[in-house]
C-alpha positions in Angstrom: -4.0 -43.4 59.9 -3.5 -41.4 56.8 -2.7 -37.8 57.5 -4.8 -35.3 55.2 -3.0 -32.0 55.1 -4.9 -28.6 54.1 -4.0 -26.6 51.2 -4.2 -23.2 52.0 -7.4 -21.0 50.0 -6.1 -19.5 46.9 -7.9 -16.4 45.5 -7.9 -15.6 42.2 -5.7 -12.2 41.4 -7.8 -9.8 41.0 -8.6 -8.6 37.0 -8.2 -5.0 36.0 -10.1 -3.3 33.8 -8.8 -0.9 31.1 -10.6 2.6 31.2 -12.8 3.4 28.2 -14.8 6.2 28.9 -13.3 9.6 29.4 -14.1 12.6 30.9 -11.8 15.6 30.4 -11.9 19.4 30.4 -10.1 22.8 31.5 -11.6 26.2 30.8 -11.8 26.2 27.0 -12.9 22.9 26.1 -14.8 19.9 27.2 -14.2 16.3 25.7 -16.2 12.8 26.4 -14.6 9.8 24.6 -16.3 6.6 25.2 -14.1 4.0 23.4 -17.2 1.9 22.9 -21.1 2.4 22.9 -23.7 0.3 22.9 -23.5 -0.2 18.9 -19.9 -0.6 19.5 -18.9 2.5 17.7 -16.8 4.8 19.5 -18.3 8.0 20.6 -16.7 11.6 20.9 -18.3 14.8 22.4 -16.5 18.3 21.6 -17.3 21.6 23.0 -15.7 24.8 23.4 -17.1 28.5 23.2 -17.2 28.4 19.1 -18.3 25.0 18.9 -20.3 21.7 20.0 -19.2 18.4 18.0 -20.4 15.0 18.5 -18.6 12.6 16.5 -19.2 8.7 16.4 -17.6 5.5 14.8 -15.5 6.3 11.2 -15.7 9.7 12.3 -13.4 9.1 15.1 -9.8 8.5 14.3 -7.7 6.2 16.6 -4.1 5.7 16.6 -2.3 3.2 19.1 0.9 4.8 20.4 3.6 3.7 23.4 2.3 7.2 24.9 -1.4 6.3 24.7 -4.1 6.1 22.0 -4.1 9.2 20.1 -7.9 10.6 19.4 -9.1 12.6 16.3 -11.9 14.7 15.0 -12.5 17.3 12.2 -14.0 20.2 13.9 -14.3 22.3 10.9 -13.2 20.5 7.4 -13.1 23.2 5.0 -11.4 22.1 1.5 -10.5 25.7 0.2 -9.0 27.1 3.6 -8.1 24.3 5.2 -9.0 22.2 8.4 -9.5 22.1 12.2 -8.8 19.1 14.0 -8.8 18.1 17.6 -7.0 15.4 18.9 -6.4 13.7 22.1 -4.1 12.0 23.9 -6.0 9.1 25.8 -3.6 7.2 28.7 -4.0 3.5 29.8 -5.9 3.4 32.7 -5.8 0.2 34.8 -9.2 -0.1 37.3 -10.1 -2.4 39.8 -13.7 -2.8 39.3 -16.7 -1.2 37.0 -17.7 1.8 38.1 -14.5 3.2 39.8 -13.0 6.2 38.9 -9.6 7.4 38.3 -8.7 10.7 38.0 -6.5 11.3 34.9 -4.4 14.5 33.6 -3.1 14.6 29.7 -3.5 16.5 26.6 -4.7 17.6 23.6 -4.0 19.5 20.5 -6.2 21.9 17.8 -4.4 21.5 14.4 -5.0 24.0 12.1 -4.4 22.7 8.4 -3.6 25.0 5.6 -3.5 24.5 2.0 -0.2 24.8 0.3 0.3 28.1 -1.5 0.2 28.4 -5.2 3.4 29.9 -5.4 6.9 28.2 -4.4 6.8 29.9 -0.7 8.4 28.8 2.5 5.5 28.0 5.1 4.6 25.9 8.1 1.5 24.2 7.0 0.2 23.0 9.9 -0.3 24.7 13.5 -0.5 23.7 16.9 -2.5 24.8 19.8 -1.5 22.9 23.3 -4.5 22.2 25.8 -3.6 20.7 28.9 -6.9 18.6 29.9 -8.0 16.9 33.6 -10.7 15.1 34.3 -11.7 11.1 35.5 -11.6 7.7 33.5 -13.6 5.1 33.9 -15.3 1.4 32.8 -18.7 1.4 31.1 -20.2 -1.9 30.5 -21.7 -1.3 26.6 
């Protein structure tokens, strides 16, 4: 008689799911950044007490780092005094399933960009403003 022997059940490992949407915020400011939409443009919403931005696809400016994915938008381009710009710093976030949430803690910067002066001067050209932002991640099917 032939012996049949039972191989145990093997489940698949479960998949993760990298965060794309973002919800941040902390007193000042209030940031949503949905790495995709249903057009497949990315989508960025600003706000603070000066100003409400919504910026979407080339607007948004997206550099991959070892530290996460660094987010920018021009908040106030301005070619004779120079520029505003917010960025963000957007962490991997691994999830176990669509529709979970993860809380998430980073931060982001307002550049202030000045023109160079005439004159031969010594001058920082660029300043930094440090916002420490909190807030929840998650996956949005788009």
């Amino acid at each position: 008689m032939d012996q049949v022997t039972a191989e145990p059940a093997v489940s698949p490992a479960p998949r993760s799911l990298v965060a794309n949407t973002f919800s941040l915020r902390n007193r000042r400011i209030s940031v949503t950044f949905s790495a995709t939409s249903i057009t497949g443009a990315p989508l960025l919403h600003y706000q603070d007490r000066q100003r409400e931005v919504n910026a979407r696809g080339e607007d948004i400016r997206q550099v991959v780092t070892e530290i996460g994915t660094v987010v920018s938008i021009t908040l106030e381009p301005d070619a004779d005094a120079g520029s505003l710009i917010f960025s963000v710093l957007i962490p991997r976030v691994s999830l176990t399933a669509t529709g979970s949430t993860q809380a998430v803690s980073t931060v982001g910067f307002l550049t202030r960009s000045r023109l160079p002066p005439r004159l031969p001067v010594n001058v920082q050209l660029q300043t930094y403003e440090q916002e420490t932002l909190n807030g929840s991640a998650t996956f949005v099917v788009s």
